[in-house]
The first five atom37 places (N, CA, C, CB, O) and aatype in JSON, in Angstrom:
{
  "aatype": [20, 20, 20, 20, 20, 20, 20, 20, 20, 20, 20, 20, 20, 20, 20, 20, 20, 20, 20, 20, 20, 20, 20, 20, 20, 20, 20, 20, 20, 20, 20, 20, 20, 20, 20, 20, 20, 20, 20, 20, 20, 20, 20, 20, 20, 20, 20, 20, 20, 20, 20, 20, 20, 20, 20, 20, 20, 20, 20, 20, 20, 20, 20, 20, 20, 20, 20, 20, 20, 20, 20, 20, 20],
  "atom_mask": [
    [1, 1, 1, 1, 1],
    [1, 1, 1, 1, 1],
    [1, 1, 1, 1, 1],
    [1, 1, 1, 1, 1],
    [1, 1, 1, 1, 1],
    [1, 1, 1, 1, 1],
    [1, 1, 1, 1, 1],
    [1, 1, 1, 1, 1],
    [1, 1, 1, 1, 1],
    [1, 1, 1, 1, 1],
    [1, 1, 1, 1, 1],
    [1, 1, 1, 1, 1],
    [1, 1, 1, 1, 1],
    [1, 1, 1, 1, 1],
    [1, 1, 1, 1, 1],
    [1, 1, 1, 1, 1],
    [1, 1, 1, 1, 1],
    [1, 1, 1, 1, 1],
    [1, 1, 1, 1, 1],
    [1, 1, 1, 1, 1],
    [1, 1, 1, 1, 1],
    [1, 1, 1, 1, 1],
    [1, 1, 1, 1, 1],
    [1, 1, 1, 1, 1],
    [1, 1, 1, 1, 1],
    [1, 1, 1, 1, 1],
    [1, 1, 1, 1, 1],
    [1, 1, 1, 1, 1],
    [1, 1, 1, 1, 1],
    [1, 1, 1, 1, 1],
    [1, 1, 1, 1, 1],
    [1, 1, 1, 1, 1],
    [1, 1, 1, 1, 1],
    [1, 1, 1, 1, 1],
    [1, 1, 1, 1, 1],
    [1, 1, 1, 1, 1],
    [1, 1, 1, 1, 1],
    [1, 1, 1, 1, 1],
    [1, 1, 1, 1, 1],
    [1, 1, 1, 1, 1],
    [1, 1, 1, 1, 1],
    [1, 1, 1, 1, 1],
    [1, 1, 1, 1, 1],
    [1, 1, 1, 1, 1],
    [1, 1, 1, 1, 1],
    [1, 1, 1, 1, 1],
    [1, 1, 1, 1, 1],
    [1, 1, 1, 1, 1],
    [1, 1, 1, 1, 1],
    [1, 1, 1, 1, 1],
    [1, 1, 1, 1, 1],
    [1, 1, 1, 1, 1],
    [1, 1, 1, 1, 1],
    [1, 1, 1, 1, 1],
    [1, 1, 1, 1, 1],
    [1, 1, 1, 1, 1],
    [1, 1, 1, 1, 1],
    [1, 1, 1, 1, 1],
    [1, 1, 1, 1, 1],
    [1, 1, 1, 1, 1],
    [1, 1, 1, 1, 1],
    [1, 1, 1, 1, 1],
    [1, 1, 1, 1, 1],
    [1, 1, 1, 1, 1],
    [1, 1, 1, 1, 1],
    [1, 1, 1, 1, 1],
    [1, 1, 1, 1, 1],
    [1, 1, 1, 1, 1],
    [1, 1, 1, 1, 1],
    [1, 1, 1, 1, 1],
    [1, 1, 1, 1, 1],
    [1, 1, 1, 1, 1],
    [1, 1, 1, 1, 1]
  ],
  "atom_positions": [
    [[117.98, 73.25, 77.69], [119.01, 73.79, 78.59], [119.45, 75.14, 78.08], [120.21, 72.82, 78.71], [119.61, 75.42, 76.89]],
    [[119.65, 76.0, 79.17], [120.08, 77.3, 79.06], [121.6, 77.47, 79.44], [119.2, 78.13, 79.89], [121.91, 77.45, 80.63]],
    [[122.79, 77.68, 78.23], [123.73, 77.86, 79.29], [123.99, 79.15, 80.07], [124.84, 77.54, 78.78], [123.27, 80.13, 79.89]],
    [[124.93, 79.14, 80.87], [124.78, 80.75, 81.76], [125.36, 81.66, 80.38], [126.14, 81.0, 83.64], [124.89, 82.71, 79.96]],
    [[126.27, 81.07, 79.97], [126.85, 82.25, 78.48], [125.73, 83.0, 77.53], [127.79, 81.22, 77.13], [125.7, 84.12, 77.02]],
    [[124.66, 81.69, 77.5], [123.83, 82.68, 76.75], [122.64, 83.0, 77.55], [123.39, 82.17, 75.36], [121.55, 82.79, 77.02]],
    [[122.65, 83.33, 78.34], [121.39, 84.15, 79.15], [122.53, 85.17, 79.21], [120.51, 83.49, 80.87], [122.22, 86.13, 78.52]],
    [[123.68, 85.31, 79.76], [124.29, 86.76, 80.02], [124.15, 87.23, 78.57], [126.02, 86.85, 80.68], [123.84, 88.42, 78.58]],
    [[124.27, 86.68, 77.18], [124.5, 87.7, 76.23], [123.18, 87.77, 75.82], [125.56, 87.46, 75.11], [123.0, 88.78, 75.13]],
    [[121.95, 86.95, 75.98], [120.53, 87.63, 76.07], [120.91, 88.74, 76.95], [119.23, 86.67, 76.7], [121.44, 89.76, 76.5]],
    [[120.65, 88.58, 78.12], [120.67, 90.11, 78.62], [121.42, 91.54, 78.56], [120.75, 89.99, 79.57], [120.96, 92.58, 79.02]],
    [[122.71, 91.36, 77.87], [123.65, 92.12, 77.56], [122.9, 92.99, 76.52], [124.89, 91.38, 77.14], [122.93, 94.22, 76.47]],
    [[122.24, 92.16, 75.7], [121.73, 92.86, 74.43], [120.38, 93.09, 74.67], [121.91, 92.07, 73.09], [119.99, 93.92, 73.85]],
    [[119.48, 92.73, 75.42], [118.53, 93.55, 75.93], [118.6, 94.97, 76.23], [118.24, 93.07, 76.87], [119.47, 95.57, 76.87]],
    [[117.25, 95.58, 75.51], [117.22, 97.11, 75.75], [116.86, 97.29, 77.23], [116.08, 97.9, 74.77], [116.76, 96.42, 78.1]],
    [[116.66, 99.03, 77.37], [116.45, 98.86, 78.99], [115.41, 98.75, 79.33], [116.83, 99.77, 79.82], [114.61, 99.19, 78.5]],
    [[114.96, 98.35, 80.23], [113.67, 98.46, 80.66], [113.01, 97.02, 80.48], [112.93, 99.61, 79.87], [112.24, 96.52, 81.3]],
    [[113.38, 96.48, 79.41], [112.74, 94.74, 78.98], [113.36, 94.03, 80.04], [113.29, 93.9, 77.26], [114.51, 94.31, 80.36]],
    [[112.4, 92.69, 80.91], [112.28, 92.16, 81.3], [111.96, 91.02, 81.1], [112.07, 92.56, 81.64], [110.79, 90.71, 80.87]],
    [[113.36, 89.82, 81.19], [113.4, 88.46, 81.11], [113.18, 87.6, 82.14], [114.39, 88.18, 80.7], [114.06, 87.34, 82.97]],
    [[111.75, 86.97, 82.16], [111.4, 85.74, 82.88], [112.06, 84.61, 83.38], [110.73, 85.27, 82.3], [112.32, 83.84, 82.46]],
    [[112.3, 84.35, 84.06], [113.15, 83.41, 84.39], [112.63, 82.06, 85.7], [114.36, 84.35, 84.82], [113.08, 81.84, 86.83]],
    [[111.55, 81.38, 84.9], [110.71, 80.29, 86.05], [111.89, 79.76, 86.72], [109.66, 78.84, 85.34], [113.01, 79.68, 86.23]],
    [[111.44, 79.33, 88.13], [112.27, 78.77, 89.36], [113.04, 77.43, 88.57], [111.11, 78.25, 90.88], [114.18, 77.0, 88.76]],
    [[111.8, 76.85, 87.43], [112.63, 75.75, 87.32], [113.74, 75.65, 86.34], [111.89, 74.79, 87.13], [114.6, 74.77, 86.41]],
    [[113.68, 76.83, 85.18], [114.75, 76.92, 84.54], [115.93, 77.52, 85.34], [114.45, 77.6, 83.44], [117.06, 77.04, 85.17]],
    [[115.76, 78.37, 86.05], [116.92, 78.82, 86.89], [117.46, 77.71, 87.55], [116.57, 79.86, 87.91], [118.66, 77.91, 87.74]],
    [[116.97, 76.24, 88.12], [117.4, 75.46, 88.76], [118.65, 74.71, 87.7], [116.21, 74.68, 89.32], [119.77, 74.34, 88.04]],
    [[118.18, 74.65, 86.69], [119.27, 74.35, 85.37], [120.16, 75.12, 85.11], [118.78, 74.27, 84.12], [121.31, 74.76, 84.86]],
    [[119.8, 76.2, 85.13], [121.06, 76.97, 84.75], [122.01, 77.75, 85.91], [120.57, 78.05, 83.78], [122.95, 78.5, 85.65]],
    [[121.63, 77.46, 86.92], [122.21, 78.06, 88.65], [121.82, 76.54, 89.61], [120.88, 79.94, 89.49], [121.09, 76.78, 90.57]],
    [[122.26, 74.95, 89.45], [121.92, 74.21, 89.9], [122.73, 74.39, 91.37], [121.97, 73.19, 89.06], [123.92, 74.63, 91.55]],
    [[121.3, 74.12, 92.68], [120.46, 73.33, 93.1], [118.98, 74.22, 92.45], [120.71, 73.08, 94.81], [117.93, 73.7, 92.06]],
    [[119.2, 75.14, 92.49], [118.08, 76.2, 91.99], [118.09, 77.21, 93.23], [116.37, 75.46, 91.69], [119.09, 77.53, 93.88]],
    [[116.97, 77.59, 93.41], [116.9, 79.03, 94.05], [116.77, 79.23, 95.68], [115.62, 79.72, 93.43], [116.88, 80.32, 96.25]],
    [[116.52, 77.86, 96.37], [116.85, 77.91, 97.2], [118.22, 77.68, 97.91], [116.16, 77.54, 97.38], [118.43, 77.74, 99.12]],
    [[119.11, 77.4, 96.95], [120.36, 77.76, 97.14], [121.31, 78.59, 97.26], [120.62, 77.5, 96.77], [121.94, 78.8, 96.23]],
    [[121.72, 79.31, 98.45], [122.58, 80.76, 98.38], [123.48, 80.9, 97.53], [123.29, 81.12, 99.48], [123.51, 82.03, 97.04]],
    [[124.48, 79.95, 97.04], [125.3, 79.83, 95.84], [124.75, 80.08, 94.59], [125.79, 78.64, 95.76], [125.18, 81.09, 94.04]],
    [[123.86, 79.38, 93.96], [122.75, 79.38, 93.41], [122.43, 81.28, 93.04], [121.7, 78.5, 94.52], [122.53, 81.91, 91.98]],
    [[122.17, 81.56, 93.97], [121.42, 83.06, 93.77], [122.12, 84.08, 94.24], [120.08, 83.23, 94.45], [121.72, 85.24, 94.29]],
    [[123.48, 83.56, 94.71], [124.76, 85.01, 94.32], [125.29, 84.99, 92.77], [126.51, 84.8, 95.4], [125.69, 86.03, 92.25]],
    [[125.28, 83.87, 92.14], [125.81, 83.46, 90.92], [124.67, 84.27, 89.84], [125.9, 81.63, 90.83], [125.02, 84.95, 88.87]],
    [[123.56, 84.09, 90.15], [122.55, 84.61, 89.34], [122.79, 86.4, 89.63], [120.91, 83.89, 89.86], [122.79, 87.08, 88.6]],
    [[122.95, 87.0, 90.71], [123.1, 87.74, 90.88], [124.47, 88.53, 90.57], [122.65, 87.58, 91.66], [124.58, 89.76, 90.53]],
    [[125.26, 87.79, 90.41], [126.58, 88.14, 89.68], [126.63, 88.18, 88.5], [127.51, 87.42, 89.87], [127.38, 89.02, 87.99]],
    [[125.77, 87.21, 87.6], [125.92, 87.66, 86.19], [124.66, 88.66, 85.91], [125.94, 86.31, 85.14], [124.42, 88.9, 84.72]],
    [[123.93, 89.2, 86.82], [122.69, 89.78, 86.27], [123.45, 91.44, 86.71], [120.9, 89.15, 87.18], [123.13, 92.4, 86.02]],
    [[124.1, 91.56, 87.47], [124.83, 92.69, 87.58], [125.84, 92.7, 86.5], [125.42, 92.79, 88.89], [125.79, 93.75, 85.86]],
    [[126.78, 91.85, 86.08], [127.51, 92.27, 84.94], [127.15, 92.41, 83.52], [128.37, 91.59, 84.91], [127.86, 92.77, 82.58]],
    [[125.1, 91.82, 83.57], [124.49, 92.22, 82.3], [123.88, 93.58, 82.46], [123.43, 91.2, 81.84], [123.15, 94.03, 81.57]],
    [[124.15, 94.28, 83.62], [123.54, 95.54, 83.68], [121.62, 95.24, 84.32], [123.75, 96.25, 81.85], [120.93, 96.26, 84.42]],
    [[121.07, 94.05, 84.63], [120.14, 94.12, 85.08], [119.75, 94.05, 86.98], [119.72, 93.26, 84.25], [120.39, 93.86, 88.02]],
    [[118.71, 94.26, 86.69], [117.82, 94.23, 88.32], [117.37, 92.64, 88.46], [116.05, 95.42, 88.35], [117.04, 91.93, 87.52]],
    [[117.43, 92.27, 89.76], [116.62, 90.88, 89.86], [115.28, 91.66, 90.74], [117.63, 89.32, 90.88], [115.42, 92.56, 91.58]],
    [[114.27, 91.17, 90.37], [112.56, 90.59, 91.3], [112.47, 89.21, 91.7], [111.04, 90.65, 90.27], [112.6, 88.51, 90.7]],
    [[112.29, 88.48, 92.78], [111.91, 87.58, 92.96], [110.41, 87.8, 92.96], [112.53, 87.12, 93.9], [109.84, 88.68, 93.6]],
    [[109.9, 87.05, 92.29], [108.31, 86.88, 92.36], [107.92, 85.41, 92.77], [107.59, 87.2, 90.85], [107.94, 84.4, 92.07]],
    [[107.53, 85.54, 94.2], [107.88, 84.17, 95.01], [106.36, 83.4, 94.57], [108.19, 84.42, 97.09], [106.39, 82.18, 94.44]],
    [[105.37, 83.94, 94.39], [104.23, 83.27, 94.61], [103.94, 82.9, 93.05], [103.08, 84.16, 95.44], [103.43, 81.86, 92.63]],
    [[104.27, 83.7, 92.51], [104.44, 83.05, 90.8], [105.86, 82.2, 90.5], [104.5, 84.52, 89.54], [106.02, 82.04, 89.29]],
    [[107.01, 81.59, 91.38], [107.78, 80.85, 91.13], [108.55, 81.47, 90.14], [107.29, 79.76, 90.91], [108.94, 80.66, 89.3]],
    [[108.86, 82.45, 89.98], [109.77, 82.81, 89.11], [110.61, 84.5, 89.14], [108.98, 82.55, 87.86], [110.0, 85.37, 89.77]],
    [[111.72, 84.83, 88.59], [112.68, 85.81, 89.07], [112.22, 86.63, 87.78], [114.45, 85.32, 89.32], [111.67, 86.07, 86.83]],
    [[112.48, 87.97, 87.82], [112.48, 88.83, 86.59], [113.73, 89.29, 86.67], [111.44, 89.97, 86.47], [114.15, 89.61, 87.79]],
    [[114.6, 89.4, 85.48], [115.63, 90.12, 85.62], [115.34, 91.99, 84.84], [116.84, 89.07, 84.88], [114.74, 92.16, 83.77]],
    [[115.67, 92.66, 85.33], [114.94, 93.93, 84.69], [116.17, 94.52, 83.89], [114.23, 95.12, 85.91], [117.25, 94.53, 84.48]],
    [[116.11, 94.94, 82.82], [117.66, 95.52, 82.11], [117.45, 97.01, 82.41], [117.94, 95.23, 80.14], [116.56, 97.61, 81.82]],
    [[118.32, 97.69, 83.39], [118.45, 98.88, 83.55], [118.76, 99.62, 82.65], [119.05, 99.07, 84.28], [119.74, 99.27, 82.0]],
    [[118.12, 100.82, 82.29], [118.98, 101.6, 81.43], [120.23, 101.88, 80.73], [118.97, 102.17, 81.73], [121.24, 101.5, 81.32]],
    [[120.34, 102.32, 79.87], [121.81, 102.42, 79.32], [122.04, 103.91, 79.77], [122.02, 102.14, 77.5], [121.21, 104.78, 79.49]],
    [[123.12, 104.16, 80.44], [123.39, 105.63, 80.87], [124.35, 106.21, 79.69], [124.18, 105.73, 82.49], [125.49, 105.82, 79.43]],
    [[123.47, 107.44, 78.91], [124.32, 108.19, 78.03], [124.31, 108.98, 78.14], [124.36, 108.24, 77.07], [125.01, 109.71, 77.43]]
  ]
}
């Protein structure tokens, strides 16, 4: 199990540009019903914006990329 606390501070501390995998079925654990759930994937999308990343859905490989945007200095 992944809790949501520590995937946001994985991604917080991700450099930019690195990209964390995230299979449909771990996301279903850590954003339960999983991804076909709109709740589900505003929540994912709420903490992936306050880690500073991008989401990809990559539908045919079952799984989301979160992308860590740059650090603006």
């Amino acid at each position: 199990m992944l809790p949501r606390h520590v995937l946001k501070s994985y991604l917080l501390d991700m450099s930019g540009g690195h990209i964390f995998d995230l299979p449909y079925d771990l996301f279903a654990k850590v954003f339960p019903p999983g991804h076909a759930d709109l709740a589900a994937r505003e929540s994912l999308m709420t903490l992936a914006e306050e880690a500073g990343c991008d989401v990809k859905i990559v539908a045919d490989e079952e799984r989301i990329e979160l992308i860590k945007r740059p650090s603006k200095a």
